[in-house]
C-alpha positions, 0 to 999 in steps of 0.5 A, spaced: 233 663 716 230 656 716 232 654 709 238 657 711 238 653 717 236 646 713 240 648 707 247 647 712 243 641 715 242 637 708 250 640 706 252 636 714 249 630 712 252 630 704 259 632 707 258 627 712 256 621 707 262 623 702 267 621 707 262 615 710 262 613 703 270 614 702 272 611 709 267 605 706 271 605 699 277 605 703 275 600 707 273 595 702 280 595 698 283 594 704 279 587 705 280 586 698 287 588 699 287 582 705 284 577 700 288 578 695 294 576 700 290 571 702 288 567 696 296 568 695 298 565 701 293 559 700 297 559 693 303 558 696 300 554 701 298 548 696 304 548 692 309 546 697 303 542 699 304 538 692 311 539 692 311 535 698 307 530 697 311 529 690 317 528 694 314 523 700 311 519 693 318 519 690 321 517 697 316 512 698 318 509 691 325 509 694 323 505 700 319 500 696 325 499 692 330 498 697 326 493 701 325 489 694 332 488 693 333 488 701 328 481 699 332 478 694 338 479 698 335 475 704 332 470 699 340 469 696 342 469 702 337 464 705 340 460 699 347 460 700 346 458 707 342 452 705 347 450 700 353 451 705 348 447 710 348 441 704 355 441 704 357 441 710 352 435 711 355 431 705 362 432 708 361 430 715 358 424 710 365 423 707 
């Protein structure tokens, strides 16, 4: 009766880390099920980090060429009014 008794407890125990040792299983796919997901995500994440970085380089690019041509605007215009200024002078001389 007592080997009996030992052999139900031994018998207990293995049962009971089977399903210990398949909830642990079960558990570590699911984290690496999560993992997965998150590596994925962060993925996605530089990507549309690198993709917007990429635009603002080509809005920056944009912008420094506008303001070059705003520039020379300025500065042809700063020469045509100083030519108008020379003659309107020459011709209050006359």
């Amino acid at each position: 009766m007592r080997k009996l008794t030992l052999a139900g407890f031994a018998l207990a125990t293995a049962l009971t880390a089977g399903c210990a040792s398949q909830a642990s299983q079960e558990s570590i796919d699911e984290a690496q099920a999560s993992a997965n997901s998150a590596e994925q995500t962060a993925n996605q994440a530089l990507n549309t980090a690198n993709d917007a970085n990429a635009r603002a380089n080509n809005a920056q690019q944009t912008a420094e060429q506008a303001l070059s041509a705003a520039r020379a605007a300025q500065k042809s215009a700063n020469e045509a009014n100083e030519r108008a200024k020379r003659m309107l002078q020459k011709a209050s001389q006359k």
